[in-house]
C-alpha positions as CSV (number, residue, x, y, z in Angstrom):
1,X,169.5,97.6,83.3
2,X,171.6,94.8,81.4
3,X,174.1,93.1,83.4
4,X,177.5,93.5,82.8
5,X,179.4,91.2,80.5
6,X,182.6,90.1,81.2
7,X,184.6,87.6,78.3
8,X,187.7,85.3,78.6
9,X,189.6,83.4,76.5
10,X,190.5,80.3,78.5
11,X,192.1,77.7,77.0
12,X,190.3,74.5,77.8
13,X,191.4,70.4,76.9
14,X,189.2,68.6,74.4
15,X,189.3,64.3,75.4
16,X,187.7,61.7,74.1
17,X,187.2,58.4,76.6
18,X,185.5,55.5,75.0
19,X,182.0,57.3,73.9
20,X,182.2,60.2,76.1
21,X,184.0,63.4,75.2
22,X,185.5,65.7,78.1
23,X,186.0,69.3,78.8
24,X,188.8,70.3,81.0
25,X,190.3,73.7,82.2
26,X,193.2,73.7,83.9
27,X,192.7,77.6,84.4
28,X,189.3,77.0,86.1
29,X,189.9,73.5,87.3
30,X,186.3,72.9,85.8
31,X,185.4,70.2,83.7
32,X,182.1,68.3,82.1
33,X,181.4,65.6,79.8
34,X,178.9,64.9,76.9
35,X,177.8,62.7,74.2
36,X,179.3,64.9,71.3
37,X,181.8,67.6,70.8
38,X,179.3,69.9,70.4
39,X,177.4,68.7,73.6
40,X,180.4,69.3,75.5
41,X,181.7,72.4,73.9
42,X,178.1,74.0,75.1
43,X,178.2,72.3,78.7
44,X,181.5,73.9,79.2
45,X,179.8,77.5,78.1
46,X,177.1,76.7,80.8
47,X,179.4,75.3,83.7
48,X,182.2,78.5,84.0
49,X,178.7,80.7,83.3
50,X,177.3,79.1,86.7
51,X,181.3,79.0,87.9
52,X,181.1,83.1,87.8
53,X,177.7,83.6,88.3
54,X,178.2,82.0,91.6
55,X,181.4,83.0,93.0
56,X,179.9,86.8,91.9
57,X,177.4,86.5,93.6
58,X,179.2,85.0,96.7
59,X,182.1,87.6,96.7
60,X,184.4,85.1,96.1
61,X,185.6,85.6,92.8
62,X,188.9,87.4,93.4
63,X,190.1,84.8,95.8
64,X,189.0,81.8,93.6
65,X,190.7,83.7,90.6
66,X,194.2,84.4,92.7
67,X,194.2,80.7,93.8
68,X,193.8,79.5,90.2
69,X,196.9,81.4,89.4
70,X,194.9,84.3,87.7
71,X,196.8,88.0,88.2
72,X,195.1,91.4,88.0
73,X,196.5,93.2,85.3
74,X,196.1,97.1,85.4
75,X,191.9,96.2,86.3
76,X,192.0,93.4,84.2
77,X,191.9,89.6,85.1
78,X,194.2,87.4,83.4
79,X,194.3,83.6,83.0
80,X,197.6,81.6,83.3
81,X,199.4,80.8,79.9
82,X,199.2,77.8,78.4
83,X,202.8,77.1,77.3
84,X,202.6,73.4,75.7
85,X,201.7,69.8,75.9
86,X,204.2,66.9,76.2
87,X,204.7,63.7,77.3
88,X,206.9,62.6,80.2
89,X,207.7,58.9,81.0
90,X,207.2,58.3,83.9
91,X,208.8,55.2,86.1
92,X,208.0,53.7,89.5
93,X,208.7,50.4,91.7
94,X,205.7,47.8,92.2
């Protein structure tokens, strides 16, 4: 019997330092790295698969969802919006 599948849409920060490019979710907290876009577009795919794999199969997911700010949704999880990006300036004494 096939497993169940279960689909998000997450949204997830694309960066580029020096050579490397970076994945980041701030609704998982989970990030990887790669040579290329592509490399770390399919890393990404591969870490939140092990991400709920694991907590699954741990009986942890709920609690790992609810502390990343996830809410249950008449039986359905949902991630925390993504409202904007900005810049701040930011000040302090040396």
């Amino acid at each position: 019997m096939p497993k169940p599948k279960i689909e998000f849409k997450i949204s997830i920060n694309f960066l580029k330092e020096g050579e490397k490019f970076i994945a980041y979710s701030p609704v998982l907290d989970l990030s990887t790295c790669g040579d290329t876009l592509e490399q770390v577009k399919k890393r990404f795919e591969e870490a939140a698969g092990i991400f709920f794999e694991e907590t699954v199969k741990n009986g942890t997911l709920e609690n790992a969802l609810l502390n990343l700010g996830w809410q249950k949704i008449q039986k359905v999880w949902q991630p925390p919006v993504f409202i904007g990006q900005g810049f701040q300036q930011v000040a302090f004494a040396m």
